[in-house]
C-alpha positions in Angstrom: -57.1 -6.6 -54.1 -58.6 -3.1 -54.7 -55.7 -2.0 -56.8 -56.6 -5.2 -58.9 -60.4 -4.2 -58.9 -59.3 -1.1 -59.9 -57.5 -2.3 -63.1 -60.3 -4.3 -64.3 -62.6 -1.9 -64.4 -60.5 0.1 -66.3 -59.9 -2.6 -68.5 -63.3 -3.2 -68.9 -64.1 0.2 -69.5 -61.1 0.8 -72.3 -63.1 -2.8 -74.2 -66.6 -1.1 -74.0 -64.8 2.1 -75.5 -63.9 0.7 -78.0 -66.4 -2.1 -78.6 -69.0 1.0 -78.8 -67.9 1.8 -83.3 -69.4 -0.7 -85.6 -69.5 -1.0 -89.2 -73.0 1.5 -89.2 -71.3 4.1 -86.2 -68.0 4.4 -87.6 -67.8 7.7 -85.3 -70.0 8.8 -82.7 -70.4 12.0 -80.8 -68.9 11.9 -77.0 -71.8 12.2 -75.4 -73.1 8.7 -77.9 -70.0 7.2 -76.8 -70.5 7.5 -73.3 -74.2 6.1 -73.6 -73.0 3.0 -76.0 -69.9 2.7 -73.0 -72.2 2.8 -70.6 -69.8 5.7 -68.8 -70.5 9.0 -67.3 -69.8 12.0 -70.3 -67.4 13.9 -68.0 -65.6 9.9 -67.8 -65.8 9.6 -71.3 -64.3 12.7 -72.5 -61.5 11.8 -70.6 -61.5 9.2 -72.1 -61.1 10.6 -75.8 -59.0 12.6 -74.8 -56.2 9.9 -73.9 -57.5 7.6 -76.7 -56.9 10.3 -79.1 -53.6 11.2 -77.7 -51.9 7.6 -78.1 -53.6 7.3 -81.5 -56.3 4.6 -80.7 -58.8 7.3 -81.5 -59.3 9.9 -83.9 -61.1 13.0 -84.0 -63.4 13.5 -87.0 -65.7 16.7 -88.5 -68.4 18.2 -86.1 -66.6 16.8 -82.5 -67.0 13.2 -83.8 -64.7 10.6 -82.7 -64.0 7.3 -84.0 -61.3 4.3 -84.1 -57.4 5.5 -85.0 -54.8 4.3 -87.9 -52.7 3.2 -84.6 -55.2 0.7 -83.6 -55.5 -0.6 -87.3 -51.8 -1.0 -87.1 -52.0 -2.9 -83.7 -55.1 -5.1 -84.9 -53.8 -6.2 -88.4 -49.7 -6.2 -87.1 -51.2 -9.7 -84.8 -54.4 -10.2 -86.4 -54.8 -14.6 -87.6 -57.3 -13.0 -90.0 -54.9 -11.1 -91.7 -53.0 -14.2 -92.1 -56.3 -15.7 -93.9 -56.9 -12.7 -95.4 -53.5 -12.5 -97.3 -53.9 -16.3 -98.6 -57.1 -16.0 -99.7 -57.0 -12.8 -101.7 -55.5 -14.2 -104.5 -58.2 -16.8 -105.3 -60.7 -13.8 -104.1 -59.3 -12.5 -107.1 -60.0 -15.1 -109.7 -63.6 -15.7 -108.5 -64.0 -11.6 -109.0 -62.8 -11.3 -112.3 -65.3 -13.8 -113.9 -68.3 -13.0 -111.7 -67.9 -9.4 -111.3 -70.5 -9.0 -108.4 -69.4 -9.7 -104.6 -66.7 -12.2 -103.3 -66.3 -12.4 -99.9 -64.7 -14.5 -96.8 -65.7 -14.9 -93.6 -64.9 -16.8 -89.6 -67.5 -17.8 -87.5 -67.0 -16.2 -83.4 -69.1 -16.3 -80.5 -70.9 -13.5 -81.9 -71.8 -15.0 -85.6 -70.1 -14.4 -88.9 -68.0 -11.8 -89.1 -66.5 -10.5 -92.5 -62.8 -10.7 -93.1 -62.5 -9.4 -96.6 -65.2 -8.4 -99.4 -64.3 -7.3 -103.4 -67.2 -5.8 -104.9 -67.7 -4.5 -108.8 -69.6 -1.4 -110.0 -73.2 -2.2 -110.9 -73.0 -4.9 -108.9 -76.3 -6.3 -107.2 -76.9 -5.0 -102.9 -74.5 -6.8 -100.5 -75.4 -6.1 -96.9 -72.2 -7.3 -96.3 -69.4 -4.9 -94.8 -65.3 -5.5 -94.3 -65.2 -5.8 -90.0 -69.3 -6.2 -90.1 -71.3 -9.1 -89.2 -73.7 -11.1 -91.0 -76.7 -12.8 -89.8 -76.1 -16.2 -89.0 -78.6 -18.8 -89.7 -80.1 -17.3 -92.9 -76.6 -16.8 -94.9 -75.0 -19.1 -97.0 -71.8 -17.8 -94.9 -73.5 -18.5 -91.8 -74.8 -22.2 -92.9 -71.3 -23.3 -94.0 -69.5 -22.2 -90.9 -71.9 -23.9 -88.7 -72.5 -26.9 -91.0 -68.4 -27.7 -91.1 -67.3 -26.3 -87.9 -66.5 -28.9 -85.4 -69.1 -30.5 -83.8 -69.0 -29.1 -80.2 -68.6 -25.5 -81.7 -72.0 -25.7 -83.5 -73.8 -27.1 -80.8 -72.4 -24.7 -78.4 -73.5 -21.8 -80.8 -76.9 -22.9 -81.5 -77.0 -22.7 -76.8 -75.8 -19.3 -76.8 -78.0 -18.5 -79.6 -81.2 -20.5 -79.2 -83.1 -17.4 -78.4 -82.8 -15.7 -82.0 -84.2 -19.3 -83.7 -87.4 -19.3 -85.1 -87.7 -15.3 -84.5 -87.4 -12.6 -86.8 -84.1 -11.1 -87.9 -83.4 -8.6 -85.2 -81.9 -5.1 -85.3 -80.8 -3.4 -89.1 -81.7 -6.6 -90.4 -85.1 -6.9 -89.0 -85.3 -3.0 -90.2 -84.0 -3.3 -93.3 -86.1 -3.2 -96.6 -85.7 -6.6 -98.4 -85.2 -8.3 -94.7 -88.3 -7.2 -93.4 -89.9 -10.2 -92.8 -86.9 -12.7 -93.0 -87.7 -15.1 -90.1 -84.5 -17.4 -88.7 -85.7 -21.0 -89.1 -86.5 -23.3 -86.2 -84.1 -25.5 -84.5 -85.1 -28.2 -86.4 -85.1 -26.6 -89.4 -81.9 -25.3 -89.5 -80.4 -29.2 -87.8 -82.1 -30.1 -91.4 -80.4 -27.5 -93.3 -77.0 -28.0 -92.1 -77.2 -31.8 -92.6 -78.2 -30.7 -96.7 -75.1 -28.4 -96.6 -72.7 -30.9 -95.0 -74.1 -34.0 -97.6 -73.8 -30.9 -100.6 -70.4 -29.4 -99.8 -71.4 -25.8 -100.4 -74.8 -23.7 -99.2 -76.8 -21.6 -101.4 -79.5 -19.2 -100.0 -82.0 -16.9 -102.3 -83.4 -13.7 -101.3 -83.1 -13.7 -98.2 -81.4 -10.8 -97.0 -82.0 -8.9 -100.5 -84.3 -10.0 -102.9 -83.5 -10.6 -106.3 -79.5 -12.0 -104.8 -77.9 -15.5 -104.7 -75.2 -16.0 -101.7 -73.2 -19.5 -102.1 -70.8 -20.3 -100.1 -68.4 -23.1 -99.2 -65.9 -24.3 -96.7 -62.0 -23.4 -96.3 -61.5 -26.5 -94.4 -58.5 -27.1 -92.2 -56.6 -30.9 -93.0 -58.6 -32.4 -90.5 -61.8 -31.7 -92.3 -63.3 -28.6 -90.0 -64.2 -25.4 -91.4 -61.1 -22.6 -90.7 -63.4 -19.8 -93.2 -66.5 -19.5 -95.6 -65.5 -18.2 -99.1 -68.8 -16.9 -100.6 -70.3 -14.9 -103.4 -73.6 -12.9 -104.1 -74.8 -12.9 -107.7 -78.2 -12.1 -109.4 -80.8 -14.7 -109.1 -81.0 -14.6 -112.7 -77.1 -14.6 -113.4 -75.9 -17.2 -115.9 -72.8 -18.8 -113.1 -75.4 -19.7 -111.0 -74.8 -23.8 -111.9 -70.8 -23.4 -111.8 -70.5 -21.5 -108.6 -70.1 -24.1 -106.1 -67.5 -26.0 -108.3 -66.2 -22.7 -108.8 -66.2 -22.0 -105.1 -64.8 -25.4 -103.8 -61.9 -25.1 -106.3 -60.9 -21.6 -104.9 -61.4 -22.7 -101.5 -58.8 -25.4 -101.9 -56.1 -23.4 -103.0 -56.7 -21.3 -100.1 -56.4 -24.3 -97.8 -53.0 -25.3 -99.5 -51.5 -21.7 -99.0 -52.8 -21.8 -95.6 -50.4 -24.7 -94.6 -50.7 -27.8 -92.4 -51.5 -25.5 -89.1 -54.0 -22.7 -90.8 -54.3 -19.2 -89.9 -57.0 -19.0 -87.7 -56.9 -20.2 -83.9 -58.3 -23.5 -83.2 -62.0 -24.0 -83.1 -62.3 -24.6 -79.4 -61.1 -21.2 -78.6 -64.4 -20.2 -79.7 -66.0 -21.5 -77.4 -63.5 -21.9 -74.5 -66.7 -22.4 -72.0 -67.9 -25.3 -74.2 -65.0 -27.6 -74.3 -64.9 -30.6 -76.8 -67.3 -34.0 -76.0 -67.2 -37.0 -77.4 -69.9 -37.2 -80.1 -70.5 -38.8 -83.2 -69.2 -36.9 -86.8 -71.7 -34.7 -88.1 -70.7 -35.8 -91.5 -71.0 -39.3 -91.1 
């Protein structure tokens, strides 16, 4: 049993290692990596040391260390996003070279929305949005769509393990943030409300929320059974002429994304989200 102990906490100390790099630390000193690990330093350059060694971690200017082309290859070799990734991209595509701004597509996890894939254009208008980075949830037309069309026990399980960030302001870079500044998430009720307007609509469409002076619109990639495997989205200027033909645009790129995902999909199935929430019996949200 102690040998077993042993192992876990090695394991658990290898997941917070590398669980410690996000999209705004891409590298981080030692002694930064040991505090986000929550490790001793003398532990953690250990660590880096065997990490860097097998390739999981590479060494970058100034003592800096950060993830490795070998764990890349591991992560995108088994990855289902890469699978959704791949049949999406050409539709990605098509919606990019009229718009010209910021197509993106993104899962929903027990964390929130995290990005899969982003194609932006010079000049375009801000995207907070980063490939690997998460978005905030309830104030996204990304976030709305994946809640609105997930299955009904995964929403309801999200909105329990979240209920603390509704009707409170956007926390962390995004409460920090210029244009986000005083973005507040709505309240439970609100957002129930909102999601029944997305699911009625087919699509979401937020304005200046996360940057002023931006659209996001999003819809669902659904699986055949009608629940959402993806959000395809863009962000365009409030004042961009698509603005009326984006959602058609949207749905119709979505679609062919579904077909070229097959009768099984790419992604996991839904419940695996939330494998501590299993499915009830409850009514159909879109009914």
């Amino acid at each position: 049993m102690v040998e077993e102990s042993a192992r876990d906490g090695t394991l658990d100390r290898l997941i917070r290692i590398l669980g410690a790099f996000d999209a705004d630390r891409p590298t981080l000193s030692v002694a930064a990596l040991a505090r986000r690990a929550a490790i001793p330093v003398p532990s953690a350059y250990r660590w880096v040391d065997r990490l860097t060694a097998a390739g999981l971690l590479e060494r970058a200017e100034g003592g800096a260390v950060g993830p490795g082309m070998r764990l890349w290859e591991l992560a995108s070799r088994s990855s289902p996003g890469t699978s959704l990734r791949q049949a999406a991209m050409p539709y990605m595509d098509d919606v990019q070279a009229v718009l010209r701004q910021h197509t993106q597509i993104a899962v929903l996890d027990a964390s929130g929305v995290l990005v899969l894939e982003r194609l932006s254009a010079r000049g375009a208008v801000p995207n907070q949005a980063t490939i690997a980075g998460r978005m905030p949830t309830f104030t996204t037309s990304l976030g709305l769509v994946l809640l609105a069309f997930s299955r009904r026990h995964v929403t309801e399980a999200f909105l329990t393990d979240h209920a603390d960030a509704l009707g409170s302001p956007l926390r962390g870079i995004w409460h920090q943030g210029g244009n986000a500044r005083n973005v507040v998430n709505p309240t439970e009720a609100e957002l129930r409300t909102r999601l029944a307007e997305v699911r009625q609509q087919g699509f979401a469409a937020v304005d200046g929320q996360v940057d002023s002076e931006v659209t996001g619109v999003a819809v669902p990639v659904l699986s055949p059974e009608g629940q959402a495997i993806a959000a395809l989205g863009v962000v365009v200027p409030l004042s961009s002429e698509f603005r009326p033909g984006l959602a058609p645009m949207l749905m119709a790129a979505a679609r062919g994304i579904s077909r070229a995902l097959g009768p099984n999909g790419a992604m996991p199935p839904s419940d695996t989200v939330f494998p501590e929430h299993p499915p009830v019996t409850m009514p159909d949200a879109r009914t």
